[in-house]
VMD Tcl script that builds the backbone (N, CA, C; Angstrom):
set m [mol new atoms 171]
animate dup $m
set s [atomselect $m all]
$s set {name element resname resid chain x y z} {
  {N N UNK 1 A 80.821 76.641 89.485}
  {CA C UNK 1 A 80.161 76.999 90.717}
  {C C UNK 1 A 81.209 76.958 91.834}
  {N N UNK 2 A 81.463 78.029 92.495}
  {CA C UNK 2 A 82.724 77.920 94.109}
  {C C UNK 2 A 81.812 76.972 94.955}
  {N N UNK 3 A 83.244 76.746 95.067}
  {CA C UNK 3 A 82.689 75.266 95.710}
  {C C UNK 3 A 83.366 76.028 97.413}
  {N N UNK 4 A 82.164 75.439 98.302}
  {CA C UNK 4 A 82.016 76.726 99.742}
  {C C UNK 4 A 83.135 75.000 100.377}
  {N N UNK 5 A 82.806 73.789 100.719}
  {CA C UNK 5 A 82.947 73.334 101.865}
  {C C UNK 5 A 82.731 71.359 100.733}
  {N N UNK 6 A 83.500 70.815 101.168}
  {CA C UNK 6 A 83.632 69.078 100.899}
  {C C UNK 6 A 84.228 68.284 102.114}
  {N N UNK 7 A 83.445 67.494 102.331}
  {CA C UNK 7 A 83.354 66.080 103.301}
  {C C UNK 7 A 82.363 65.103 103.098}
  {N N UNK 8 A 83.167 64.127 103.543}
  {CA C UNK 8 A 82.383 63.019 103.281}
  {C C UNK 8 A 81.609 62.583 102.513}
  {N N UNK 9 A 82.285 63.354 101.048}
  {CA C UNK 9 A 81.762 63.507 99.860}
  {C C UNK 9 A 80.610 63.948 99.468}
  {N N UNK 10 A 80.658 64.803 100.645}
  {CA C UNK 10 A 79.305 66.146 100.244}
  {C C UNK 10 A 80.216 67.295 99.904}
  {N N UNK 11 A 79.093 67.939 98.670}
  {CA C UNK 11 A 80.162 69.391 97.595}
  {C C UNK 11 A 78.714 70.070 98.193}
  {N N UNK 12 A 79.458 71.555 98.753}
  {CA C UNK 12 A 78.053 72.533 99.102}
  {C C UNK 12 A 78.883 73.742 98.182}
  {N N UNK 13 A 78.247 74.124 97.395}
  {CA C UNK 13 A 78.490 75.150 96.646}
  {C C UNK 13 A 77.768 76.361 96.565}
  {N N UNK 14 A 78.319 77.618 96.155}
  {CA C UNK 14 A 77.031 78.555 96.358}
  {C C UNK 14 A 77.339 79.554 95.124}
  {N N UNK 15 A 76.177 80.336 94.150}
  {CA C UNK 15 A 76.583 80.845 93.179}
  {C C UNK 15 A 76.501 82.378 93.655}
  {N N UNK 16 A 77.302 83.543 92.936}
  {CA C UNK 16 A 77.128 84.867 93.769}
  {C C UNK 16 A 76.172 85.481 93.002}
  {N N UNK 17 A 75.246 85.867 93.179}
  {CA C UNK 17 A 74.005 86.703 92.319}
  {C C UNK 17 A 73.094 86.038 91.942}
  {N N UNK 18 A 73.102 84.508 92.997}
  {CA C UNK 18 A 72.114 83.652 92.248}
  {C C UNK 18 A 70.379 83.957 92.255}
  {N N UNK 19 A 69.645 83.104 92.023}
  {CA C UNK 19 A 68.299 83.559 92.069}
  {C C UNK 19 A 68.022 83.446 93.353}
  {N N UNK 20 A 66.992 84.494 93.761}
  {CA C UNK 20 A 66.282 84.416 95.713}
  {C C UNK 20 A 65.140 83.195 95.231}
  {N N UNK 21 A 64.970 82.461 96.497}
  {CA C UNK 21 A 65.403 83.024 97.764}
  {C C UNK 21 A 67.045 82.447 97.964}
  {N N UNK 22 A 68.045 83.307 98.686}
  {CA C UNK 22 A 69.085 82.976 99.016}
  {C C UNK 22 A 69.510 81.131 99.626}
  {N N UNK 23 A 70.049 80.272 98.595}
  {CA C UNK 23 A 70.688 79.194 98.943}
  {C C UNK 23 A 72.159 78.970 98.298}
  {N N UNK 24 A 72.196 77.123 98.883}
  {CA C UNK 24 A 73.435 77.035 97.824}
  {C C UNK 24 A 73.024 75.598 98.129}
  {N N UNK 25 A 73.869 74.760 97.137}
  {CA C UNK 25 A 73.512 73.647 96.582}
  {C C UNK 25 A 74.047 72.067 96.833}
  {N N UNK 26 A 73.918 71.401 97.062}
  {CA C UNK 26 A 74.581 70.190 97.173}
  {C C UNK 26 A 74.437 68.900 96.549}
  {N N UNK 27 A 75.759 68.530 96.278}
  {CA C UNK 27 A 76.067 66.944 95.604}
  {C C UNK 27 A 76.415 66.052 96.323}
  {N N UNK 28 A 75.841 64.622 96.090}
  {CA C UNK 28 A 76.477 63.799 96.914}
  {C C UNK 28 A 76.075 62.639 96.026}
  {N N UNK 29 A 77.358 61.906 95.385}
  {CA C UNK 29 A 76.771 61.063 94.588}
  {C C UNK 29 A 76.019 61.303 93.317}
  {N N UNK 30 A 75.137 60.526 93.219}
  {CA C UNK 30 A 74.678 60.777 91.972}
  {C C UNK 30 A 73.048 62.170 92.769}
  {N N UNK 31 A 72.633 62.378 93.992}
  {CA C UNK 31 A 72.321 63.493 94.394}
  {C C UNK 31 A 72.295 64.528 94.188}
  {N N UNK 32 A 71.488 65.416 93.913}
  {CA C UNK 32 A 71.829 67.004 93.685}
  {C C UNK 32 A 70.752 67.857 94.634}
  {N N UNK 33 A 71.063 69.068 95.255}
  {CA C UNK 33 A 69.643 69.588 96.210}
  {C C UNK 33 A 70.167 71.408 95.961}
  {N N UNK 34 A 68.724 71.935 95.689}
  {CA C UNK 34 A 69.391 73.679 96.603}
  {C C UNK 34 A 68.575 73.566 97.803}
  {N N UNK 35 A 69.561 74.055 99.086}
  {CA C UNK 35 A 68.927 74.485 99.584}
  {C C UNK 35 A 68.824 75.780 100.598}
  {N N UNK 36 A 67.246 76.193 100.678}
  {CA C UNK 36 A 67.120 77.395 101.521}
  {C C UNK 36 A 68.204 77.582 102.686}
  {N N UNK 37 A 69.042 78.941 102.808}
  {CA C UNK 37 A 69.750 79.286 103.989}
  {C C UNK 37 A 69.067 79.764 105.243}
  {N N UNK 38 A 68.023 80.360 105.426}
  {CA C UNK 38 A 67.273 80.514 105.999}
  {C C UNK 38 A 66.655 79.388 106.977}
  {N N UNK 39 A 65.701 78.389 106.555}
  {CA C UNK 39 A 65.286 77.403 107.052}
  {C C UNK 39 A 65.118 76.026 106.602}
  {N N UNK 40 A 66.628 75.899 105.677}
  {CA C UNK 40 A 67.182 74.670 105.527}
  {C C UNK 40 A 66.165 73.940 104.788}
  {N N UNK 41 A 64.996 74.350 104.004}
  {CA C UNK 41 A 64.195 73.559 103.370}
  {C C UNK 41 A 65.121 73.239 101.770}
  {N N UNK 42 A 64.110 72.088 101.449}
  {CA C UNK 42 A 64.788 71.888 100.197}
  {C C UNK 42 A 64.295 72.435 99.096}
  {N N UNK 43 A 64.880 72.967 98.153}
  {CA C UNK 43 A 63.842 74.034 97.050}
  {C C UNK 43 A 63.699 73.102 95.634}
  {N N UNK 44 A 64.823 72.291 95.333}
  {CA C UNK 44 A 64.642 71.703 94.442}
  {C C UNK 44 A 65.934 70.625 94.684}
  {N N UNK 45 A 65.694 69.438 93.887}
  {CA C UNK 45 A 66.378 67.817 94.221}
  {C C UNK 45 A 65.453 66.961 94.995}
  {N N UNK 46 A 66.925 66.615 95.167}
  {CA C UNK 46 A 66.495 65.647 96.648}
  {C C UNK 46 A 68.063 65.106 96.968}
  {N N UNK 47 A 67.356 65.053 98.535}
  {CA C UNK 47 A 69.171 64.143 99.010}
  {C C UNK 47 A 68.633 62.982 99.361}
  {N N UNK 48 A 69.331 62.105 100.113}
  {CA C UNK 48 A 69.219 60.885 101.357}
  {C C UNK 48 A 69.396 61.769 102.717}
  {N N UNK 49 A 67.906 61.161 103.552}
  {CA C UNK 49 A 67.628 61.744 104.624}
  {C C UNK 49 A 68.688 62.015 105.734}
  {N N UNK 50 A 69.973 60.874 105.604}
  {CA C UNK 50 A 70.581 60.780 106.531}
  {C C UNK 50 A 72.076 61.913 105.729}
  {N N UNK 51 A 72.379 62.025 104.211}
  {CA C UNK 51 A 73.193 63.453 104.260}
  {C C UNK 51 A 72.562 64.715 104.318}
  {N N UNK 52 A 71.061 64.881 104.044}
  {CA C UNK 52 A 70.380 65.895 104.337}
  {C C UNK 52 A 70.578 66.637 105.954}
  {N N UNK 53 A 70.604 65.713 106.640}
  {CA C UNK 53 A 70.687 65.906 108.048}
  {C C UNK 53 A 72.015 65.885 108.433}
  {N N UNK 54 A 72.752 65.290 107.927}
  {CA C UNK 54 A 75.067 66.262 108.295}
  {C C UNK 54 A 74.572 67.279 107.743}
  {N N UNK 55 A 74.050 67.618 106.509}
  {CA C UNK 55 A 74.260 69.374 105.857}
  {C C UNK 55 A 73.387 69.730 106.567}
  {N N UNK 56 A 72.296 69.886 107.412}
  {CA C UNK 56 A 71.955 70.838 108.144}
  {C C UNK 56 A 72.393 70.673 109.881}
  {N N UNK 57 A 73.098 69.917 110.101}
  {CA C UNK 57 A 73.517 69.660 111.287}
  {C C UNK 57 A 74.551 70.905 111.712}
}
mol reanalyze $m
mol bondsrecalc $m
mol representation Tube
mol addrep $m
């Protein structure tokens, strides 16, 4: 998976042709999330509220 962007040991990755609706994905830890580009919802995972909120910050 290209890996888009890493800090603070958040991996946001995004796949090209992936399935709609259009996201990309994140790790943090033992964490995994996709999420919507559009309106930042989460489609599947889960994060911790407080890296959920740097990745949409």
């Amino acid at each position: 998976m290209p890996e888009i962007c890493r800090f603070l040991g958040i991996i946001i990755s995004m796949n090209y042709g992936d399935h709609n609706p259009p996201h990309f994905h994140v790790r943090y830890n033992e964490y995994e999330a996709s999420i919507r580009i559009d309106n930042f919802g989460i489609i599947a995972g889960k994060l911790p509220p407080k890296i959920f909120g740097i990745v949409a910050e």
